[in-house]
Structure formats: C-alpha cells, structure tokens
N, C-alpha and C positions, 0 to 999 in steps of 0.2 A: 214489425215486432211490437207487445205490447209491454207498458215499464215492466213488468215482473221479467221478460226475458231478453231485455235488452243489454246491453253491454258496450261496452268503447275499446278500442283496443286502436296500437300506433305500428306500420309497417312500414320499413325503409326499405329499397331496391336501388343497387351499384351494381356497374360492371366494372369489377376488377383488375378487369385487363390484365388474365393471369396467364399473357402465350408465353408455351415455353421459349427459351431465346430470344425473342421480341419485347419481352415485359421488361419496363425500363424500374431498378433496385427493390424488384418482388417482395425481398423478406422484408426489408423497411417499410412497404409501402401498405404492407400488409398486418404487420403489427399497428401501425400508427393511426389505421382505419377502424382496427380493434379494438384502440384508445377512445377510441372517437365515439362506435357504438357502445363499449362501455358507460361512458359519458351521457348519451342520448339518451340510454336505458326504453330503447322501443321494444314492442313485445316480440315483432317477428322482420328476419333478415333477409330477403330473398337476395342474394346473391348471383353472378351470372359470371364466365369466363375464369372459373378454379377449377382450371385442367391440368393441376399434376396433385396427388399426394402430398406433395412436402406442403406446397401454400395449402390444402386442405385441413393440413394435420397443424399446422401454425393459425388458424383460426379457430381450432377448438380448444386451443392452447390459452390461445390468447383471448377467448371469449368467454369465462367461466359463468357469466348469468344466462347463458344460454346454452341449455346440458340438453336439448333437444333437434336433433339434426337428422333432414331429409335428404337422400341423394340415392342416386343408383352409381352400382360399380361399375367401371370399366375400365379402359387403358387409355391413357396414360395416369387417369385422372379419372374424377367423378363424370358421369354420362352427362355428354350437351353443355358438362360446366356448371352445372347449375346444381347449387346448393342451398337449404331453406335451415335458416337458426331459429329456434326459437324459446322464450322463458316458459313454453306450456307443452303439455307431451303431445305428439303427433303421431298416428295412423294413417294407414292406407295410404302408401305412400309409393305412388307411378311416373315413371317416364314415358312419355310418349313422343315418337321423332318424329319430326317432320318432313316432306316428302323430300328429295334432296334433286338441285335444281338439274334439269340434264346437260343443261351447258358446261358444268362444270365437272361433271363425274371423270372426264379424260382428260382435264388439266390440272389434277391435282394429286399428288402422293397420296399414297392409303392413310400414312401418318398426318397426313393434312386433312385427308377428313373426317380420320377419326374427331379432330382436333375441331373442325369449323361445323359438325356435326350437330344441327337444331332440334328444341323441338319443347317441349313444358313437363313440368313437375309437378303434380298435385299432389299437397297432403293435406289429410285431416286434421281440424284441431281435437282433439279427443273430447268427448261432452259437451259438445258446439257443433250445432248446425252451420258451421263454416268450413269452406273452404281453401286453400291458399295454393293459388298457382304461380309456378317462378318461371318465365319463358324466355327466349333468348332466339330472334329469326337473323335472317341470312345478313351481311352487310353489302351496304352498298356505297362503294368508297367513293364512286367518282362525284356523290353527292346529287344525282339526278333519277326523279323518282317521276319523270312522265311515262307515260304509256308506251313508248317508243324505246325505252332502257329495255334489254337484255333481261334484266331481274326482276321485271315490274310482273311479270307473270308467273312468276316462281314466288314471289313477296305476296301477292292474291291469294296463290295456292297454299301457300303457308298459314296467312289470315283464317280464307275460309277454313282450316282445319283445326284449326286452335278455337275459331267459332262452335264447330261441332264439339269439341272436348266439353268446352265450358259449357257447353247443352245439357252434355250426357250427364258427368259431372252433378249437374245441378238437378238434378232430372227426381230428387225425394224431399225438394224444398229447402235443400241449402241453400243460402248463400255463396257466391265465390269473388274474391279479389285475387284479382290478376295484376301483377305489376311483371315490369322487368325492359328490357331493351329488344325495340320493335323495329328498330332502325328506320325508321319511317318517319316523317315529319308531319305536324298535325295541318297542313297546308296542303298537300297530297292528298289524292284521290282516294288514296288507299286506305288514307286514315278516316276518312268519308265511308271508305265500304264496311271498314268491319266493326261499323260503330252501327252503319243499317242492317247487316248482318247476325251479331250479336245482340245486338239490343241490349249493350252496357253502357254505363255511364263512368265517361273521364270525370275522375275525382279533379284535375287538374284543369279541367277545358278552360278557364280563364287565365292560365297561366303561361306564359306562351314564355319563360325562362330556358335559356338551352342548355340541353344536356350531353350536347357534342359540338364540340366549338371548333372555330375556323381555324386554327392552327393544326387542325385534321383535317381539315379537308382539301380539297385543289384550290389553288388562287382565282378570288372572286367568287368561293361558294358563301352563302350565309347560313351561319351560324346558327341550326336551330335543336328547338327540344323532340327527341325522338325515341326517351322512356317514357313511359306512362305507368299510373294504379287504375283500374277499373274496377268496378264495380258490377255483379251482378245478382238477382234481375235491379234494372235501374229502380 
C-alpha cells in the first residue's frame, strides 16, 4: 500500500467459551469481557464459541461502540459460534463449514454437532480492500498433535480448507486477516503446513505466550498458544 491508502486498524480474537451447560457463569463472564472491549476500544472483535442467543444478544447489549455485527443464523446459536463486532459497517458476509471429521459423525448427538460445528466467517470492511475472517477448527483435548492423533488428519483437512477460502477470498486484491482459535500449537506440524500452504504471515510468530493453559489440558501437557492473527498476502 502506498501513504495515500494506507491505514492502521487493531483486532482482538477470544473464545468465549460460550457451551451451553458447560460454560462456567456465562452472563458474568460475558459482560465483564464487554467492559474489557469497551475499555480496549479495538476496531474489530472476532469472537468464537457464542452458541446461544441469550450470550449473543448480551454482547450487543453490552458492546454499544460496536453497532456493526457479522454472523449467520442457526440453532441453537449463531453458525460455528462465530461472531465478528465491529466500529465500521460490514458486508458480504459468509460462513463456510468445514469438512466434519468422520470419526466423529457416530459419537455425537445431533445437538452436539450442531454445537461443535467448524468452519470461518468472512466479512467485508465496507470501503476497504480488507478483509476479516473469524475461524474456529476442531479441538483437540488430549493435547497431542503428532501425526499418529486420530485428529491430525481432520485438523490438515480443515487447514488446507480454510487455506483455499483465504485464496478465493482474496483473489481482487484484498487483503485478509485471519485470527481466531486453531487449536493447533505453533510447534506442530501442522502449524508448519498451513503457513507453506497459505503463504501468510503469524503476526505473532515471536510470541510463543499461551492461549490454552495447563489447567485444561491432561496432566503433564504443556501449556501452549494455539490462537493466532494472520495476515494475508504476507
């Protein structure tokens, strides 16, 4: 970009950890994050894991400098969870799923997948050749992300497909930032592939702080960061 068209802008990405029944004091945790962005006054919020209504509608509540909001409808909750705030109007605004793993299609309730349902949000900034994508891939709780995990080929398939988005996406000289919760650790393979794959660049690659810590995971897992912002083209 040259000065005349340059610009700065600040995006934050949380998973809110919004499961029904699972999320430990939702409405509290959820205003007080609202305080927070208030507070921060970043431009744009990508969100991940507000899978019901009520916490959707208590962030729009709660967040009145950002009267600009992305989602698609579904049940129970916004599709995939994934919500985009923002202080600037937005367009064109898509969900696209991702493939869903097949190990898992027969051990889960329908209401459970609607729920653990992946996949990214793109919307436009309106009058900006940018882009803004909110994503949110499969989990992988037992904390093992070798080539020999169950999920390591469902997490691939997932990558490489959220690589093609951000292709297409980008395909009249946008730009796109990608942030959101990848479950993936930047020490893994995997975070190796879809960085040769995409051909974006970790805003954060020097920062190796974690964004899922050990009190989640199994005893003797370490503690590491596995949201990311990207950038593209680098």
């Amino acid at each position: 970009m040259n000065e005349e068209k340059s610009s700065t802008f600040c995006i934050a990405s949380l998973n809110t950890l919004g499961i029904p029944f699972l999320s430990p004091y939702p409405v509290d945790r959820y205003i007080a994050l609202c305080q927070a962005f208030e507070r921060l006054r970043v431009d744009i919020i990508n969100l991940q894991e507000v899978h019901t209504y009520n916490l959707f509608h208590l962030l729009k509540k709660n967040l009145p400098s950002y009267p600009y909001v992305a989602y698609e409808r579904a049940l129970p909750g916004p599709q995939g969870g994934l919500v985009t705030l923002s202080r600037y109007p937005l367009e064109k605004v898509q969900f696209t799923p991702f493939t869903y793993p097949k190990q898992m299609k027969h051990a889960l309730l329908y209401a459970s997948r609607l729920i653990h349902k992946k996949g990214a949000l793109v919307a436009k900034i309106q009058g900006k050749a940018l882009l803004i994508c909110n994503t949110h891939l499969i989990p992988n709780r037992q904390g093992n992300w070798s080539r020999e995990n169950k999920l390591y080929q469902a997490h691939e398939k997932q990558l490489e497909e959220l690589s093609n988005l951000i292709a297409q996406a980008a395909h009249k000289e946008n730009y796109v930032v990608v942030s959101g919760d990848f479950n993936i650790p930047k020490s893994s393979d995997l975070y190796t592939h879809f960085l040769d794959i995409s051909h974006a660049k970790d805003i954060f690659a020097a920062d190796d702080t974690p964004t899922f810590h050990a009190e989640f995971l199994p005893p003797g897992k370490k503690a590491q960061r596995i949201d990311y912002i990207f950038l593209y083209p680098e």
